[in-house]
N, CA and C of each residue as an Amber inpcrd file, in Angstrom:
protein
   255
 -38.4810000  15.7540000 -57.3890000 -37.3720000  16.5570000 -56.8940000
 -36.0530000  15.8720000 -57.2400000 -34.9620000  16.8940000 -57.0930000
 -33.9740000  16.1980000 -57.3170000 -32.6430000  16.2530000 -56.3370000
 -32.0820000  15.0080000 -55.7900000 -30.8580000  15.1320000 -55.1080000
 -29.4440000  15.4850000 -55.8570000 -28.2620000  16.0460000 -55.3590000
 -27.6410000  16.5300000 -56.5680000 -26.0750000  16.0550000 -55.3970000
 -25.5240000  14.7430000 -55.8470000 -24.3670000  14.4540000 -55.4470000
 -23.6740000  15.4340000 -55.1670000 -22.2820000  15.5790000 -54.0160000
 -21.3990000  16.9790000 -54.1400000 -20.3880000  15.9480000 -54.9270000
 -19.4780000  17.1950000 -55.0840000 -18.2130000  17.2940000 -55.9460000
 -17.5070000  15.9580000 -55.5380000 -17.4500000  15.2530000 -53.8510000
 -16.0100000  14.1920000 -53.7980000 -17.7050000  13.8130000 -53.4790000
 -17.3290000  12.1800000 -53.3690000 -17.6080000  10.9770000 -53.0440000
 -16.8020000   9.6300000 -52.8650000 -16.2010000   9.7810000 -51.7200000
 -15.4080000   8.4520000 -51.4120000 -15.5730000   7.9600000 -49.9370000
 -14.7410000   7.1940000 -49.6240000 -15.0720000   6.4490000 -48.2020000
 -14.9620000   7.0480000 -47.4480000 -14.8800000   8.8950000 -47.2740000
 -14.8870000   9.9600000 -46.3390000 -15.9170000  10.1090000 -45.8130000
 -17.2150000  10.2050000 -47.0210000 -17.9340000  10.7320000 -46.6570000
 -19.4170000  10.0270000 -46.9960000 -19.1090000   8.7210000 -47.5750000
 -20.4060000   8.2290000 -48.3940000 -21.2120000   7.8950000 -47.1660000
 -20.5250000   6.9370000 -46.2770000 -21.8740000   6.8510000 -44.9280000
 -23.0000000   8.0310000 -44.7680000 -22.2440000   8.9520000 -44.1400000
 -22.8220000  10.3200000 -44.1640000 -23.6560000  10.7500000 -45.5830000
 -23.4430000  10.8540000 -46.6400000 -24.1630000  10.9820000 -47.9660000
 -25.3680000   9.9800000 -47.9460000 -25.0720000   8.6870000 -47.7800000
 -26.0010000   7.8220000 -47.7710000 -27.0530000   7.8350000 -46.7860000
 -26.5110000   8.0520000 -45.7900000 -27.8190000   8.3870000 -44.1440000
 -28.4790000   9.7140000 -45.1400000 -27.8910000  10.5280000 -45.3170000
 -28.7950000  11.8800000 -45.6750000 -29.3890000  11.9240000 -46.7880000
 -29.5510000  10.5950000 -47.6860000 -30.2500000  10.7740000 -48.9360000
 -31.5740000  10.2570000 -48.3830000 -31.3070000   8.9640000 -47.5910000
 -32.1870000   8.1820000 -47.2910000 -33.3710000   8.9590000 -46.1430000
 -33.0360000   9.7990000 -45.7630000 -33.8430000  10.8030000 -44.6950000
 -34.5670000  11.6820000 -45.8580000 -34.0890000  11.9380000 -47.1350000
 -34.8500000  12.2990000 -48.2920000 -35.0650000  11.5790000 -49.7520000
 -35.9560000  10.2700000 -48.9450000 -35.8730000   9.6790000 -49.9360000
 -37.0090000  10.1410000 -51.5360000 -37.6030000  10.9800000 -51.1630000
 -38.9740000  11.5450000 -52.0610000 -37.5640000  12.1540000 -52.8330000
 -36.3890000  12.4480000 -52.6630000 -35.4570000  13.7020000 -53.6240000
 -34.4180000  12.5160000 -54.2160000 -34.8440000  11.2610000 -54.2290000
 -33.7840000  10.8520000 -54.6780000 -34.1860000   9.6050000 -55.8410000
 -35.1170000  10.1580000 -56.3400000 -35.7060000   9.6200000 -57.3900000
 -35.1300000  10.1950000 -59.0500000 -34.3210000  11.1940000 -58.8750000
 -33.6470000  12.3070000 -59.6310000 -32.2130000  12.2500000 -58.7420000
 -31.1950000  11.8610000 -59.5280000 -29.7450000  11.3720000 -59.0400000
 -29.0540000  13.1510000 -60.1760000 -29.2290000  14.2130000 -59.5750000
 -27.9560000  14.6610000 -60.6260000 -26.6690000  14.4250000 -60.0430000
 -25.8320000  14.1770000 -61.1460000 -23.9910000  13.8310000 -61.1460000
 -23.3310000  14.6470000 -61.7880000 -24.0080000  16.1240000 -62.0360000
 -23.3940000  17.4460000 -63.0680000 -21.9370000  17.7740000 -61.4050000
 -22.0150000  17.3750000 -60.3680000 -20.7200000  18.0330000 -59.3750000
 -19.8010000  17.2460000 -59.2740000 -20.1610000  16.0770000 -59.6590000
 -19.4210000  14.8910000 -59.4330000 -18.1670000  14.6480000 -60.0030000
 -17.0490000  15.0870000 -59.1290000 -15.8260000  14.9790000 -60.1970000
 -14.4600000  13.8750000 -59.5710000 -14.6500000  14.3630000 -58.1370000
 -13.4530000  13.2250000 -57.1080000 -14.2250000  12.2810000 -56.7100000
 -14.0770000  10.9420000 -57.3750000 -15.1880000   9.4850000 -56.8060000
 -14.3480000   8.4820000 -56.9920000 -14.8310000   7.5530000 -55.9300000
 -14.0880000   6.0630000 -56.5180000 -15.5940000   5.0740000 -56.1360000
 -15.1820000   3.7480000 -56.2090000 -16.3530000   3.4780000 -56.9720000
 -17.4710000   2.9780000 -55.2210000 -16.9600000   3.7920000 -53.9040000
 -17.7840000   3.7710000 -53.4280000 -19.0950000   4.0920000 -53.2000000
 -18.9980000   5.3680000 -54.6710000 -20.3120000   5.7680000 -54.6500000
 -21.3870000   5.3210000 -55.7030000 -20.6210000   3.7290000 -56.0310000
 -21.8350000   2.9950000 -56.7180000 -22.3190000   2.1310000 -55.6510000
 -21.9120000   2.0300000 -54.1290000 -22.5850000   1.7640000 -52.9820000
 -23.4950000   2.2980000 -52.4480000 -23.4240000   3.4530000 -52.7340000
 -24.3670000   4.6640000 -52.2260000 -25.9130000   4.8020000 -53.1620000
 -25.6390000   4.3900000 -54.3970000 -26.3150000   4.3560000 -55.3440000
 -26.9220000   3.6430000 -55.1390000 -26.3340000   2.3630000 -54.5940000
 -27.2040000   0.6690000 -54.9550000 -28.3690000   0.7650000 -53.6220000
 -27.6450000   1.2140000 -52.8000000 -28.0040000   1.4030000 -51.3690000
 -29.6050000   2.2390000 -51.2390000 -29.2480000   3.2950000 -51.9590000
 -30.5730000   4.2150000 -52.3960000 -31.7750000   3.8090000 -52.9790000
 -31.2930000   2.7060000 -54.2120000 -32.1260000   2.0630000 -55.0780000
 -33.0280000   1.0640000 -54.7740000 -32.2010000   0.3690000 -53.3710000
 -32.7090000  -0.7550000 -52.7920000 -33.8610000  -0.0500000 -51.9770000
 -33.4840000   0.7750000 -51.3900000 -34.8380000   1.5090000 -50.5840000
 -35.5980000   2.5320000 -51.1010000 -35.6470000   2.3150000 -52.2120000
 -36.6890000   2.9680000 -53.3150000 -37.4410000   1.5650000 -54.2030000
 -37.0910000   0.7750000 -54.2600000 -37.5410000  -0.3990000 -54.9230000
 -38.7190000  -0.5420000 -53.9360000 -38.2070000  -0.9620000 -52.4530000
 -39.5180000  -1.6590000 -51.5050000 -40.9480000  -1.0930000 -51.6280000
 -40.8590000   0.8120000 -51.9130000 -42.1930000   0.9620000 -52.3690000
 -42.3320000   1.0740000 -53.9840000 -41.3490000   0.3130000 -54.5210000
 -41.9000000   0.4230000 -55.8580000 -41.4020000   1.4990000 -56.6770000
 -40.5660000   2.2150000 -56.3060000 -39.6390000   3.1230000 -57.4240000
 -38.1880000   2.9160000 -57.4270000 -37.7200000   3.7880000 -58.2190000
 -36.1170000   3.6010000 -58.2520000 -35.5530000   5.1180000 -59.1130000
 -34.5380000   5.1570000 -59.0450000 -33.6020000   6.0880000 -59.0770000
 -33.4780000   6.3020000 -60.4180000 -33.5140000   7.5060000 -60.8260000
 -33.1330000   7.9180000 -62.3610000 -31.4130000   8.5100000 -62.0880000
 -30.8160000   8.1690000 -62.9320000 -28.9870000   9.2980000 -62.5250000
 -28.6660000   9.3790000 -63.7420000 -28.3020000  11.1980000 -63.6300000
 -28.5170000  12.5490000 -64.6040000 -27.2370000  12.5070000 -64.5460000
 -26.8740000  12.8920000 -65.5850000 -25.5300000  13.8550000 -65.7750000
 -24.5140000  13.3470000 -65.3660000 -24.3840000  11.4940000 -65.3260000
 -23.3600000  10.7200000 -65.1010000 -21.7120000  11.1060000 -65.7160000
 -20.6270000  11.0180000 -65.0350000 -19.4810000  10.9100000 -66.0060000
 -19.5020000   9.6960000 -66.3380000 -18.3690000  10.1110000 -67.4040000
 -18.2550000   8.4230000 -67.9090000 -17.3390000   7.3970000 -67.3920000
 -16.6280000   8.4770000 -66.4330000 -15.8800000   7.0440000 -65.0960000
 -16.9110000   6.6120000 -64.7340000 -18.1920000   7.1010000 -63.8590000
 -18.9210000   6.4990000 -63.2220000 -19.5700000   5.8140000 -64.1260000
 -20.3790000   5.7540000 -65.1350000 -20.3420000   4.7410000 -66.4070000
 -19.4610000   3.6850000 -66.4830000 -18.0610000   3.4670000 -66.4430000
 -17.4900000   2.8860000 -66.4770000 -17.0670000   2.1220000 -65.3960000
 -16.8940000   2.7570000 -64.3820000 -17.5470000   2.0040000 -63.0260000
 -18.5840000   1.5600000 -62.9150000 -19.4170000   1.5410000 -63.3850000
 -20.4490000   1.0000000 -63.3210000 -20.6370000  -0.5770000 -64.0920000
 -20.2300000  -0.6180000 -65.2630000 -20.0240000  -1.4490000 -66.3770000
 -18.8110000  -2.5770000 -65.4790000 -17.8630000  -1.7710000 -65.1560000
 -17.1600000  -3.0470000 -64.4090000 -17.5490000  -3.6530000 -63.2710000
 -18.3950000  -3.3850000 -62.5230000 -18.7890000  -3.7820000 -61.4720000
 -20.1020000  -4.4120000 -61.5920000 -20.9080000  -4.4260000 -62.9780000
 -22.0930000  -5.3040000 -62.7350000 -23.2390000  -4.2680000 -62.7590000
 -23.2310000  -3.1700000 -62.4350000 -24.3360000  -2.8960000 -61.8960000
 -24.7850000  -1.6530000 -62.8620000 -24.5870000  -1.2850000 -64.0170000
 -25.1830000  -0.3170000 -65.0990000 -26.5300000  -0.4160000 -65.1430000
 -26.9360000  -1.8840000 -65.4800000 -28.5150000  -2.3720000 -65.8400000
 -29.0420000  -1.8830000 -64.1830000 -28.8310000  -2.0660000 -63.1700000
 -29.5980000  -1.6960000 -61.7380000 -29.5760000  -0.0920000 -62.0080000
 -28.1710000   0.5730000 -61.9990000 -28.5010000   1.9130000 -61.9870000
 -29.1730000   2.9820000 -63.2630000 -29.6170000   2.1770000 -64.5010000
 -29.7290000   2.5600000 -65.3460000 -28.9350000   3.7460000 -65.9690000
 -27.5020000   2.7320000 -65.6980000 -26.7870000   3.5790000 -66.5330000
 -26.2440000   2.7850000 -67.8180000
């Protein structure tokens, strides 16, 4: 299955995003980012956050349809190779 980021992601609302991925974590093995347009780079917290509690049983996060800010956020912050981006 797949979870499908909304349009903003910032320090409004990522707590909240993050509690509700993690209550579906079977849907968040499939990251789409096709809505993703207002972000800053809290939602490579949200990401890491997800990944970490998909690792413990042994999976991790695929993310679709990245922009290339978040690419690029990603690249500056270290963490491309974790999110496989």
């Amino acid at each position: 299955m797949t979870f499908s980021l909304p349009q903003k992601v910032t320090q409004e609302n990522a707590l909240l995003l993050e509690k509700e991925g993690s209550l579906n974590l079977v849907d968040l093995r499939v990251i789409d980012c096709s809505l993703l347009k207002d972000f800053d780079s809290t939602v490579l917290t949200v990401l890491l956050a997800w990944q970490k509690k998909l690792r413990v049983d042994g999976h991790s996060i695929s993310v679709e349809h990245a922009p290339e800010k978040l690419k690029v956020l990603a690249s500056v912050y270290g963490v491309s190779v974790l999110l496989g981006l």
